[in-house]
C-alpha positions in Angstrom: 0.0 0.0 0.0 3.1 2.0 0.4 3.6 2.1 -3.3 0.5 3.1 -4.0 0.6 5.9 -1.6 3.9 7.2 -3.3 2.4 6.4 -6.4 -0.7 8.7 -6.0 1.5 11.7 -4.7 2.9 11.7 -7.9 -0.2 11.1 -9.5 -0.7 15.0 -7.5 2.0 16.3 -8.3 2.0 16.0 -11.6 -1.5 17.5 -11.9 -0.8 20.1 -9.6 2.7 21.5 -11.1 1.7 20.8 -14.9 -2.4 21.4 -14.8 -1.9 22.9 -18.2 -1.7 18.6 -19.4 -5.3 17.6 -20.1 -5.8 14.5 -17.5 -8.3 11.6 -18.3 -9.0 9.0 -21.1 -6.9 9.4 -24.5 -9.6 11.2 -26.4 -12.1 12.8 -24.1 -12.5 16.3 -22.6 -9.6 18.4 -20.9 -10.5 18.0 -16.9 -7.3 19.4 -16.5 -9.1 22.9 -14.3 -11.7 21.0 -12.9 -9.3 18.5 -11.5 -6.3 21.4 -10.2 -9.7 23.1 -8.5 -10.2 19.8 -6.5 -6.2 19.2 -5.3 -5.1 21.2 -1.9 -1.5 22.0 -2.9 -1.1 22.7 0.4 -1.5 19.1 1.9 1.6 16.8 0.5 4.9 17.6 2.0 6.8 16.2 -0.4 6.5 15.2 -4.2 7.8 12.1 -5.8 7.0 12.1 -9.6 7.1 9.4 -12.0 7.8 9.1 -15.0 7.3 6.4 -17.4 9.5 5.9 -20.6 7.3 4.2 -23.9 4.1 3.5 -21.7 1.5 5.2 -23.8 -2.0 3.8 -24.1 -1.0 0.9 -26.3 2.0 -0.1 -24.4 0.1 0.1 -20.9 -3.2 -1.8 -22.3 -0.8 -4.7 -23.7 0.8 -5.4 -20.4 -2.5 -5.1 -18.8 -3.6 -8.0 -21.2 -0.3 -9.9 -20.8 -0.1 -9.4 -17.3 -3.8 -9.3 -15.9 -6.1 -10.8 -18.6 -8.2 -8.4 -20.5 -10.5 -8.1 -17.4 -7.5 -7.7 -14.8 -6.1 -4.6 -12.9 -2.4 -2.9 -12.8 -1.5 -1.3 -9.8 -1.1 1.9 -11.5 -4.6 1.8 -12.5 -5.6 2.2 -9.2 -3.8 5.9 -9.0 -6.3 8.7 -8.5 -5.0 10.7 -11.3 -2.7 9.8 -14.4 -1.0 12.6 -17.0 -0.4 12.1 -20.7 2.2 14.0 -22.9 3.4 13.2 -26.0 7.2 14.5 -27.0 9.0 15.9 -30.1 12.6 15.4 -30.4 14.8 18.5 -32.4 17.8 19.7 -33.2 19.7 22.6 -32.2 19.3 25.9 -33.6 19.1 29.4 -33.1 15.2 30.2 -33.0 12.4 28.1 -33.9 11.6 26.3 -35.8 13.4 23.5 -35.0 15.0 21.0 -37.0 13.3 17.1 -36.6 16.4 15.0 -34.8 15.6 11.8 -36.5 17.7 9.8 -34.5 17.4 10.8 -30.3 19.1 9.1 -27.8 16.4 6.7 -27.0 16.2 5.6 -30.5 16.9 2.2 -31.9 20.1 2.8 -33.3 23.1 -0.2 -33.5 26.7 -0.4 -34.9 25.8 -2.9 -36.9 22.2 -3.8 -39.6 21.4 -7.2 -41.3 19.4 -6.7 -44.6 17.9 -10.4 -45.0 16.5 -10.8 -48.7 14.7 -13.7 -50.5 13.3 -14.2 -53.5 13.6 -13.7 -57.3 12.1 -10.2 -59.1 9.8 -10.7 -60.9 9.1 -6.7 -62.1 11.6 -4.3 -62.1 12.1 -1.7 -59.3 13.4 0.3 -56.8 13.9 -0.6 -53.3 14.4 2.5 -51.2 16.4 3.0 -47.4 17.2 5.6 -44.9 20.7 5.3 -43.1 20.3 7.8 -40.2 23.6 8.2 -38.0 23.0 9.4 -34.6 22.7 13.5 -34.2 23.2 13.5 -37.9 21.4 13.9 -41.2 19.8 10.8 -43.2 21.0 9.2 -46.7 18.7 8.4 -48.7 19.6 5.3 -50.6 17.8 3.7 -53.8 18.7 0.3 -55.0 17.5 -0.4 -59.0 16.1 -4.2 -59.3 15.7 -5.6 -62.6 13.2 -8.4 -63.4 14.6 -11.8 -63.2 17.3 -11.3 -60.5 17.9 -13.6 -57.9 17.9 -12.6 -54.4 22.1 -12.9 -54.5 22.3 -11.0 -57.5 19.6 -8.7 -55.6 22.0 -8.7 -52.6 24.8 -7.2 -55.0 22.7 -4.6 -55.9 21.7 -3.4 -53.3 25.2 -3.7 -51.5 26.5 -1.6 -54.8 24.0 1.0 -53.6 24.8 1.6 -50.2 28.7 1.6 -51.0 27.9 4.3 -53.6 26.4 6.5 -51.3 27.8 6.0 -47.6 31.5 7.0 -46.7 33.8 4.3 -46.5 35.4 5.8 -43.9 32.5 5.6 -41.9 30.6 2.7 -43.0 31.8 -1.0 -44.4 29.1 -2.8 -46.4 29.6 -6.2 -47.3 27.5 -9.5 -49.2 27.2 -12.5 -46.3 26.1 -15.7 -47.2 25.0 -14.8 -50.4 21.9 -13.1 -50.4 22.7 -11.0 -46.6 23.8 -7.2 -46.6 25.9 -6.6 -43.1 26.3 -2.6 -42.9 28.8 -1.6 -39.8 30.0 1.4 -39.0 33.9 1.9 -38.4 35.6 2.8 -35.4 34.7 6.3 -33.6 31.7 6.7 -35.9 28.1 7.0 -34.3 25.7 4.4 -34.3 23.0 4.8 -37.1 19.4 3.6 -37.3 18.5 1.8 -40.9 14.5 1.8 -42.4 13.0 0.4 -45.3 11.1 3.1 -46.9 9.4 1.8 -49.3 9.9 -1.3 -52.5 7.8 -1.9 -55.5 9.9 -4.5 -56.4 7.9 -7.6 -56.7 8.4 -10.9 -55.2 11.5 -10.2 -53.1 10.9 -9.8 -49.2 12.7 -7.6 -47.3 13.7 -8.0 -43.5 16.5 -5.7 -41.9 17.6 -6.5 -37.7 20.1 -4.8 -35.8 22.7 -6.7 -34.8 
């Protein structure tokens, strides 16, 4: 019960010191005045506020389900009072506006990205990445298919595309086991998130992992 005592206070506190946040259900009216006009600020002593990393609605309602049961309870659903905000991350820069910073610190970069291909083209096309180093700019990258490649001969392609356009000072890109891509970055360079953007190219699958 001592938990959830804590737990509430910050529940308080965060209503209290941040009223501005609309409190309540994802979707519904702002309470946010109606529920700062019911708090004494004068009561609590002290203030211990939580804060919760990647626990929006989604998150929270799937380890409800995992944890609970669809018809189960967290503890922190118990808490008088619960705040949502949702965060931008930007560059630096004189004024606003801002510059998007693509890759924060909580993003899921790696030294290292698998490209796992399979499958032989069967139309010709484009199959389109985004290399994004950490705190930096992305590189757009565009790999041409032809119709009737194999998924090794698609490997080379798309291996000669990202050695075309990334440093090799920075980056080594390499073929493994025939139809893998292994992109690394080299010493002292920043790790670097990688994304599919977007493939027409027609009967090839596509899976990248970070390794």
């Amino acid at each position: 019960m001592r938990v959830l005592r804590i737990g509430t206070l910050g529940a308080v506190g965060i209503a209290a010191c941040a009223a501005a946040v609309a409190v309540g259900q994802s979707g519904g009216p702002d309470k946010a005045a109606d529920i700062k006009a019911s708090i004494d600020i004068s009561k609590p002593k002290n203030i211990i506020l939580f804060i919760g990393d990647g626990m929006g609605e989604q998150e929270v309602t799937s380890g409800r389900y995992y944890g609970k049961g669809a018809a189960g309870r967290l503890n922190m659903d118990a808490l008088k009072l619960r705040g949502d905000v949702t965060t931008y991350n930007v560059g630096p820069a004189a004024q606003a506006p801002y510059p998007p910073n693509y890759v924060p610190d909580s993003a899921p970069t790696a030294n290292k990205w698998r490209i796992e291909l399979d499958g032989q083209a069967l139309k010709t096309g484009d199959i389109q990445f985004r290399v994004t180093p950490r705190q930096g700019d992305p590189i757009d990258i565009t790999a041409s298919i032809r119709s009737g490649r194999a998924e090794n001969n698609v490997a080379k392609d798309v291996r000669d595309a990202f050695a075309a356009k990334l440093s090799p000072e920075r980056y080594s890109v390499e073929v493994d086991d025939g139809e893998d891509i292994l992109i690394k970055k080299k010493e002292g360079q920043p790790d670097f998130s990688l994304e599919l953007v977007e493939s027409d190219v027609q009967n090839v699958s596509i899976k990248i992992e970070g390794e």
